[in-house]
C-alpha positions in Angstrom: 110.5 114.9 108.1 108.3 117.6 106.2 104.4 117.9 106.4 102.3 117.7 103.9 101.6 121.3 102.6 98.2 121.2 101.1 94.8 121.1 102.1 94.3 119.4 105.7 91.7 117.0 106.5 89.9 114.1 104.9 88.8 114.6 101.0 85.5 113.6 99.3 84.2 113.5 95.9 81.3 113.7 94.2 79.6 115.1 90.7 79.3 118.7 90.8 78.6 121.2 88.1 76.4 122.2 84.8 78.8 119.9 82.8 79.7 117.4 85.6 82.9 116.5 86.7 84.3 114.9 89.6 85.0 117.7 92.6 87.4 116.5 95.5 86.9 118.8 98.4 87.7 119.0 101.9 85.4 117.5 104.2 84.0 120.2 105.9 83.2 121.2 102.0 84.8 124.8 102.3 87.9 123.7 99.9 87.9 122.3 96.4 91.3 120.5 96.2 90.6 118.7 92.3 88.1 119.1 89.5 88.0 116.1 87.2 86.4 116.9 83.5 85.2 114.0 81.4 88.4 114.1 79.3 88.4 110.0 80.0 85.8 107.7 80.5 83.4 107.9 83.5 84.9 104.8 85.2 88.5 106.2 85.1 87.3 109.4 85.9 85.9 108.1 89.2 88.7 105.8 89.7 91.1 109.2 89.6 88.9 110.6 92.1 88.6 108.2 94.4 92.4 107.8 94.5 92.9 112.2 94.7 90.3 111.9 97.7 92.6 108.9 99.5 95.9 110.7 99.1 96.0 112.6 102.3 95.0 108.9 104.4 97.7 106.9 101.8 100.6 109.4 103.0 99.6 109.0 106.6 99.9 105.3 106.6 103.1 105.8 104.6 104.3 108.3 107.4 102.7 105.9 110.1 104.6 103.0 108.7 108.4 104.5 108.5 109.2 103.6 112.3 107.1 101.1 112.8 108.9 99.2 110.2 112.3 100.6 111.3 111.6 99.0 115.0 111.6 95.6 113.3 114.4 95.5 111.3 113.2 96.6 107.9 115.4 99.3 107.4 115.1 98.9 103.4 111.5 99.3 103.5 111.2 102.1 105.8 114.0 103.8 103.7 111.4 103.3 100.6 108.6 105.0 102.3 110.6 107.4 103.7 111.4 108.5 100.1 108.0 108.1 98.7 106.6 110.3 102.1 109.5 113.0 100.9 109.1 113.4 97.0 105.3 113.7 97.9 105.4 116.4 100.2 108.6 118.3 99.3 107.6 120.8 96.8 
């Protein structure tokens, strides 16, 4: 199964800027991985955010989850995630 290509490492965000926007970075704060402007409104600007900065934890527990559900039968399932896992890290 591929690895996911881009930056390693939890993600945070917070308001950065002169004209703030929404910066996800890297934990250890020495990569910017997403600049949100205020295109949209403030709420679904943090909701985007919030969900940029989760991404590397939500394909973990997709990865996590492929065998686990294999080893109890749900072959269907794990043959969804597997898929999702794949057209998200497979540039």
């Amino acid at each position: 199964m591929a690895e996911f290509k881009g930056t390693k490492g939890k993600w945070s965000q917070k308001f950065e800027g002169c004209e703030p926007s929404r910066v996800i970075r890297s934990d250890d704060g020495n990569k910017e991985v997403a600049q949100i402007y205020r295109y949209n409104s403030e709420s679904e600007q943090k909701a985007n955010a919030l969900l940029i900065s989760k991404s590397p934890l939500l394909l973990k527990a997709i990865k996590d989850s492929i065998n686990e559900l294999r080893e109890v039968g749900l072959n269907d399932m794990a043959n969804y995630h597997e898929k999702l896992y794949n057209e998200c890290v497979n540039l």
